[in-house]
N, C-alpha and C positions, 0 to 999 in steps of 0.2 A: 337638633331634633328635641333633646333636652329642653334647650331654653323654649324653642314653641309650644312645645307641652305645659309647662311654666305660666307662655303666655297666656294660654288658654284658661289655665284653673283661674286664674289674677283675675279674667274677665269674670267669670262666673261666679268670684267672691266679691267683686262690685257692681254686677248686676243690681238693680232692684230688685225686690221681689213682694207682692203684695201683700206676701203674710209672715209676722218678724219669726216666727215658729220656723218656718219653711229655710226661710233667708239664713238662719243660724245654725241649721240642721244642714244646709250644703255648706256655710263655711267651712263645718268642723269638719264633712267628709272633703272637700276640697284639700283641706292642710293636711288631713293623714296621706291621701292620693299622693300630695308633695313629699310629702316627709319619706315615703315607700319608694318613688321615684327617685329620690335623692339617694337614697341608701342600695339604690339598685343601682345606679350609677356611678356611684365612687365603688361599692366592692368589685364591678368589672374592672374601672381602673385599678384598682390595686393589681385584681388579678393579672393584667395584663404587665402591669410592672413588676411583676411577681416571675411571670412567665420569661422575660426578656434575659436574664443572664441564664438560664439554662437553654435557653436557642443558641447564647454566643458561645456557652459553652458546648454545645455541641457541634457547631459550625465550625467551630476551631477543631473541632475531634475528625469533624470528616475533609474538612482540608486538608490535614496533616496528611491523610493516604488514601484518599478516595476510590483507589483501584484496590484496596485490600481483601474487600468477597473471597476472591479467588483464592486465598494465602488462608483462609481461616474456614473455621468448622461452622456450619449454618445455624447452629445454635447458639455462636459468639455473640452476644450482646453488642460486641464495642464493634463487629465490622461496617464497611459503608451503608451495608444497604439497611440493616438494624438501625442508624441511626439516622434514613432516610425516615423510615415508617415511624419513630419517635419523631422528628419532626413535622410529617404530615398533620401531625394530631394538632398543633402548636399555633396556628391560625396567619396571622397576617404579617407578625413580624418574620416569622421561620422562613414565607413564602416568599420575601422580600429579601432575603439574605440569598436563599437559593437560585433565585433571579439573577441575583449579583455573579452567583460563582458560574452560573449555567452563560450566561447570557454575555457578559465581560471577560470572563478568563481564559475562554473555551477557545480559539482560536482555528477558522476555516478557510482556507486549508490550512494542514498541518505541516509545520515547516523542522518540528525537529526529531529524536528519538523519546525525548524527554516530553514534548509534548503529546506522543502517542500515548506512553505510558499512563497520563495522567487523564485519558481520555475512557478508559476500559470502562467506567461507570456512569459514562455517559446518558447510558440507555435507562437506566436507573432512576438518574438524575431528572432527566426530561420528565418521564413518565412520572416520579411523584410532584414535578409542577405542573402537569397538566391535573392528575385528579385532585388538588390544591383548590384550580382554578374550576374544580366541577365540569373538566371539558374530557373526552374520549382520549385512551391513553395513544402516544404515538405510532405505535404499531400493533396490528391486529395479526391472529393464524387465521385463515381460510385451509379448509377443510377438503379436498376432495370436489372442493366447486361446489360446494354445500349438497353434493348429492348425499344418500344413503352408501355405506360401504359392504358390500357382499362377500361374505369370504366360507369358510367350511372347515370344520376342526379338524386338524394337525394341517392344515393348509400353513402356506409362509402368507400372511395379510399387510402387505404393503396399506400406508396412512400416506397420502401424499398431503405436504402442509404446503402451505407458501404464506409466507411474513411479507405485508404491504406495509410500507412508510403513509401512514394516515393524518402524520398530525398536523392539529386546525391550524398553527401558528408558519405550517410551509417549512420546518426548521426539516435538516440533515440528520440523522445521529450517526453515533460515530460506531461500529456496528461489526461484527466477528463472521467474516463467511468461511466456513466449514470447520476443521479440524474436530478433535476431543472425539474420535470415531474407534482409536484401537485397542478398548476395552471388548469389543463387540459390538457396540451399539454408539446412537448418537449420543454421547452424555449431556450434552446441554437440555437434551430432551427429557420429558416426561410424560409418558397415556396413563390417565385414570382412565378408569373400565368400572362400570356398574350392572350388575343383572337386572331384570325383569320385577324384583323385588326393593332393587334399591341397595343393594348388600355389595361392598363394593369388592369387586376381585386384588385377593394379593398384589401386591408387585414382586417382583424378580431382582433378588440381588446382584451386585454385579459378580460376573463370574472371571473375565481375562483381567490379569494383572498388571497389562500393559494401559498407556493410556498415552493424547495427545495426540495428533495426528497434524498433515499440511492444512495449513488455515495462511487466509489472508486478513486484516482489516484496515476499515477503509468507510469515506461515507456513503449511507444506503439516504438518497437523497426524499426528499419526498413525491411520491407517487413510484417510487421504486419498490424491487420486491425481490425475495430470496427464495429459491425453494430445496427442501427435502425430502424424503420418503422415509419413514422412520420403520422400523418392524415393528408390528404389534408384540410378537412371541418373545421380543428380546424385552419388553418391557412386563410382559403378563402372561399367562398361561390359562386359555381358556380350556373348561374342560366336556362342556355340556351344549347343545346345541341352544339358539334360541335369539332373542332383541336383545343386544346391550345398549347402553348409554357410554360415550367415552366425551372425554377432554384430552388434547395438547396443551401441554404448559411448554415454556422454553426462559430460559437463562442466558444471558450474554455472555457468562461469565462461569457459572457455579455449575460443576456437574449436578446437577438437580437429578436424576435417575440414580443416583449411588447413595442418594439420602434415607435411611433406613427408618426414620422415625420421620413420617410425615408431617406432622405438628413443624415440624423444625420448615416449612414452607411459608408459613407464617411469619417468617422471620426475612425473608425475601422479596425482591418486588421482581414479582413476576410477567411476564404477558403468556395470557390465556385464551384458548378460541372458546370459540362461544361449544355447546354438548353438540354431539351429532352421534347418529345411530350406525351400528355395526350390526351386523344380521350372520349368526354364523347355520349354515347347514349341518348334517351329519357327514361327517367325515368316513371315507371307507373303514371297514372295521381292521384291528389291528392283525389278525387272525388272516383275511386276504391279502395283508399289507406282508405279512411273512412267507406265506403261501406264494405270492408272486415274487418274492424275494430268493426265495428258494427254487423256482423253476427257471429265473431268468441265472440263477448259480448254474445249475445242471447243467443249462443250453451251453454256457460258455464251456465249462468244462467239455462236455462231449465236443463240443465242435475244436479245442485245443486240442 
């Protein structure tokens, strides 16, 4: 592309031109045009020679333990997916190394214990060579069937998700169905909730001390799909009736709902549904909620 451009000004500096004023006035802008063009094109070259040992040195960083997410704190710098999102930025060489380890290393079906292991970051992996390549990440949440969600405060609000295997390239990933449940909730999950305002509701710390649950993994092939029901109330606590805005986030890997400084999600590659609306009613007041509580006490009691 260089040299045709090149070739282009060469013509217009041998051009004739009827008037020597003229003719001398495009050579000189012709040769700066050159000169700009040249100097725009060696400083990318450098840069990109510039850029190449810290791709291989990262590529060596995330080979070495690519399932690590899960073993470290989301705000660790050095774990796999940190050092996916620093390489997304890195252009053609990073996307061509990732290729290599996604695409050569990765081994379907899975034949050993060692090979699973090495597999947990899988989902990771994929999804940052797909938004490399500018294409739709491998798996989407669907929401409820994209309908609106109805629910009414202190109600329990069932979110029903479902995760479809999307991606353009037809590829598997290698993919975690259930467990991370007996803290109280889904920990791989995440609901942001926004008011009417735009203001976005707290989240809920985690409260059970327990964690981990029966899981399987295995590939979710493509056109494949997962589903769950997460509770709202274990992720948020709303308190006022009215339209909210929420999002599903989900992790393969990272309890992502136990992350107490949201910032630290940034540091993760996530899959995300697209917003959808919650609608909560007024919920009976707390005053009948005890009043009936108290009369269905008596009955029992008299009838004992």
């Amino acid at each position: 592309m260089v040299l045709a451009a090149l070739a282009k000004m060469s013509d217009a500096v041998t051009t004739p031109s009827p008037s020597p004023g003229v003719s001398q006035v495009k050579t000189t802008v012709t040769i700066t045009i050159t000169i700009l063009v040249l100097f725009c094109f060696a400083d990318f070259a450098f840069t990109q020679s510039e850029s190449k040992p810290e791709v291989s040195k990262l590529i060596r960083s995330y080979e070495a333990n690519p399932q690590s997410v899960s073993d470290s704190a989301a705000s660790d710098p050095n774990h796999s997916d940190a050092i996916l999102k620093r390489l997304e930025t890195m252009g053609e060489p990073a996307l061509q190394a990732l290729r290599e380890i996604r695409y050569e290393s990765i081994p379907f079906p899975i034949a050993t214990d060692e090979e699973v292991w090495g597999l947990f970051n899988d989902l990771a992996l994929l999804t940052t060579i797909r938004r490399m390549e500018g294409k739709r990440p491998p798996l989407r949440i669907d929401v409820n069937e994209g309908k609106r969600i109805s629910t009414a405060i202190r109600a329990t609000t069932r979110i029903p998700v479902k995760i479809v295997n999307q991606d353009e390239g037809l590829q598997s990933v290698w993919y975690k169905f259930g467990g991370d449940y007996r803290s109280g909730r889904l920990a791989r999950w995440r609901i942001q909730v926004w008011d009417e305002h735009g203001q976005q509701v707290p989240e809920l710390a985690r409260k059970g001390q327990l964690g981990g649950g029966v899981y399987h993994v295995g590939e979710l092939k493509f056109g494949g799909e997962d589903t769950e029901c997460p509770i709202l109330e274990h992720y948020v606590r709303i308190r006022k009736p009215g339209k909210y805005t929420a999002r599903a986030l989900y992790h393969n890997e990272f309890l992502i709902a136990d992350i107490s400084n949201e910032k630290e999600l940034d540091n993760l590659v996530l899959v995300a549904s697209e917003k959808f609306e919650i609608e909560f009613a007024p919920g009976a007041s707390c005053a009948l909620n005890c009043r009936a509580r108290i009369f269905r006490s008596l009955k029992t009691w008299f009838r004992g």
